[in-house]
C-alpha angles and dihedrals in degrees: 000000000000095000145101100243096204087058103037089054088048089062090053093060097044092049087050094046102044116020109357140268116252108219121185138153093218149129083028098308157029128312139178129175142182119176106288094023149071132181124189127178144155104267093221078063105047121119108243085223081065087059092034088063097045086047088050091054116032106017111243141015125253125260119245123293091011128112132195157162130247126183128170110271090005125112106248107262116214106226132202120244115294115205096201082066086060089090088174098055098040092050094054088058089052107091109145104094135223141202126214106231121205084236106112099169120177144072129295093277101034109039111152127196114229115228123195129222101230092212097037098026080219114152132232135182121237114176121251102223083063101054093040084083100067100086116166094193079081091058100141116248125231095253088058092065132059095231082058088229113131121233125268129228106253136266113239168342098225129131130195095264146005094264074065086184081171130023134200142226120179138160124174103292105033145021135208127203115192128192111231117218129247110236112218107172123092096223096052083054096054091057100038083051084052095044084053085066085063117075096215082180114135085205106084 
């Protein structure tokens, strides 16, 4: 799997502990969610560690089929189906691209990675702490999985439109959804509006 599993496990927690961690076998695999965040796999791929880290939390997995919501000293809430948990599909319905630029701008606590429209070349901020996660030195071996076919990086990041107030990232075992960051402050714009003037795109 694409991610960074110190820091993945480390959202678990937070989302346990704060708001809540949505848990759910559905849309044909497994999901888990905390606010800015959403993770999808087939379940036949998932890293036990994945599961490890949900048991440690919250105390047992869902059935198939069922969804629902665990925070630290709160009785678990069934939820109905989300379709913004459904990462396949919603891939599959992002089709603007982006490119990952090298710009991280911000302060120690707030630095955001600027990330380019390839057809616009508009900017937009996803925190850094967020796309620190995707980590492709945790792509899964062949000899991990039982079709004995080793784990892609993954396509993205695109969104479903050029607002892109979440972006995606999937291969063929797993999906991420991010949420971007809205930029208030009249300074960040400026550069973001002078890092649109510069095509970051790989694809010349």
């Amino acid at each position: 799997m694409f991610l960074n599993k110190t820091i993945f496990k480390k959202w678990i927690k937070t989302a346990y502990n704060s708001n809540g961690v949505k848990v759910g076998r559905v849309f044909g695999g497994f999901v888990l969610a905390g606010n800015s965040w959403i993770l999808w796999a087939d379940e036949q791929y998932m890293p036990n560690w994945v599961k490890a880290s949900v048991m440690e939390h919250v105390g047992h997995l869902p059935q198939d089929g069922e969804i629902f919501r665990a925070e630290k000293n709160e009785p678990v809430q069934m939820i109905i189906e989300d379709n913004f948990l459904n990462l396949p599909k919603e891939f599959r319905e992002a089709t603007v691209p982006f490119t990952v630029t090298p710009v991280v701008y911000g302060s120690k606590y707030t630095e955001c990675r600027i990330l380019q429209n390839k057809q616009t070349h508009n900017t937009i901020a996803l925190s850094e702490d967020l796309y620190k996660v995707i980590d492709l030195s945790n792509l899964g071996v062949a000899e991990q999985y039982p079709d004995g076919f080793g784990e892609n990086p993954p396509m993205g990041p695109c969104a479903k439109n050029d607002a892109a107030e979440i972006v995606y990232w999937k291969n063929e075992y797993s999906a991420l959804a991010l949420c971007t960051v809205k930029i208030g402050d009249l300074k960040t714009q400026e550069i973001m509006s002078l890092l649109s003037g510069i095509d970051f795109s790989e694809e010349k």
